[in-house]
C-alpha positions in Angstrom: -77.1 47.4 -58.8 -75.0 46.1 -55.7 -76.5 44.1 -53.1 -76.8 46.6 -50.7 -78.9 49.0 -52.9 -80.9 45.8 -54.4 -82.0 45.7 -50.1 -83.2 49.1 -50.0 -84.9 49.3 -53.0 -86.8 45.9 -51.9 -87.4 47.3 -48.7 -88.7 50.8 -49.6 -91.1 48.7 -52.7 -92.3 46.6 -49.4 -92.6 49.8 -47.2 -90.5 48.2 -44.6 -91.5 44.1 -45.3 -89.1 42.5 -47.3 -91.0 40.1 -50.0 -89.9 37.0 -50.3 -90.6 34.1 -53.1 -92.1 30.9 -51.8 -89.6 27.4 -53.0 -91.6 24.9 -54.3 -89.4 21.9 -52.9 -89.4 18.1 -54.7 -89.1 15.2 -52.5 -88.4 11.7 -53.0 -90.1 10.8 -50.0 -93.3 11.8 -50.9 -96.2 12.1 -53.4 -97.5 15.5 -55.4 -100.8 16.5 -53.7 -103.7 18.8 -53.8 -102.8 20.6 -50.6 -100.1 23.0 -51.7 -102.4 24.4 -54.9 -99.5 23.6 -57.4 -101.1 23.0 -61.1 -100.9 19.2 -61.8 -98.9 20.2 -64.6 -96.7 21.3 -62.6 -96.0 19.0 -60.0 -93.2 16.9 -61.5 -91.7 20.2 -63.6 -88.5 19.1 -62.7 -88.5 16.3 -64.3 -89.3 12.4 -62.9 -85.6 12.1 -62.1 -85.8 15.0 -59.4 -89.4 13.7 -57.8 -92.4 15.7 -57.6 -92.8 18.4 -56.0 -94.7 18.4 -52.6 -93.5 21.0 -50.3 -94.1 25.1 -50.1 -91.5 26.6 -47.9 -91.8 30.3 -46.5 -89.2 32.4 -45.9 -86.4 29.9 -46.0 -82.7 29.9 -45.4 -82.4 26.2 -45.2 -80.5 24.2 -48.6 -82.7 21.6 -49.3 -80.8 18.2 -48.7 -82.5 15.9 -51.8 -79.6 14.0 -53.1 -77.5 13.8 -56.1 -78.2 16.7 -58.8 -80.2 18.9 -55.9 -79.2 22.8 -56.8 -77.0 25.0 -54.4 -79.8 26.8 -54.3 -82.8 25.0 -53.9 -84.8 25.4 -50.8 -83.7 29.1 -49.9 -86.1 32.2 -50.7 -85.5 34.6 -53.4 -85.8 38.4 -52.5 -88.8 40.0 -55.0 -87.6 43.2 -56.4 -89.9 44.5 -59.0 -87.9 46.3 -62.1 -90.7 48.2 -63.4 -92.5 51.7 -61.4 -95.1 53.2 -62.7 
């Protein structure tokens, strides 16, 4: 599926709103909390050498900019597309 039909079919499963994935960001700079609803499990899934994660970003098209090791990708949304209709 190219990416121009992989669009449309988001947009027609959405009626028109394109879903997005949230990014669940880790940053040296700060400590795991509470305030995002991330399992505790979860908050250093990574791994210790990438930080915890602390940050939920929306709709993003911004790289996050966390050093040495950070993914080309990390920080920017991921369109949903669901493979299954019933």
């Amino acid at each position: 599926m190219g990416i121009k039909n992989s669009i449309e079919k988001a947009l027609e499963q959405g009626k028109g709103v394109l879903r997005l994935a949230p990014v669940w960001v880790p940053r040296s700079f700060c400590r795991p909390g509470k305030r995002i609803k991330l399992h505790p499990e979860d908050y250093y899934i990574l791994g210790l050498e990438r930080c915890g994660i602390d940050e939920r970003w929306f709709a993003s098209t911004t790289h996050a900019e966390n050093g040495p090791g950070t993914p080309d990708d990390e920080g920017l949304s991921c369109v949903i597309i669901l493979l299954l209709e019933y």
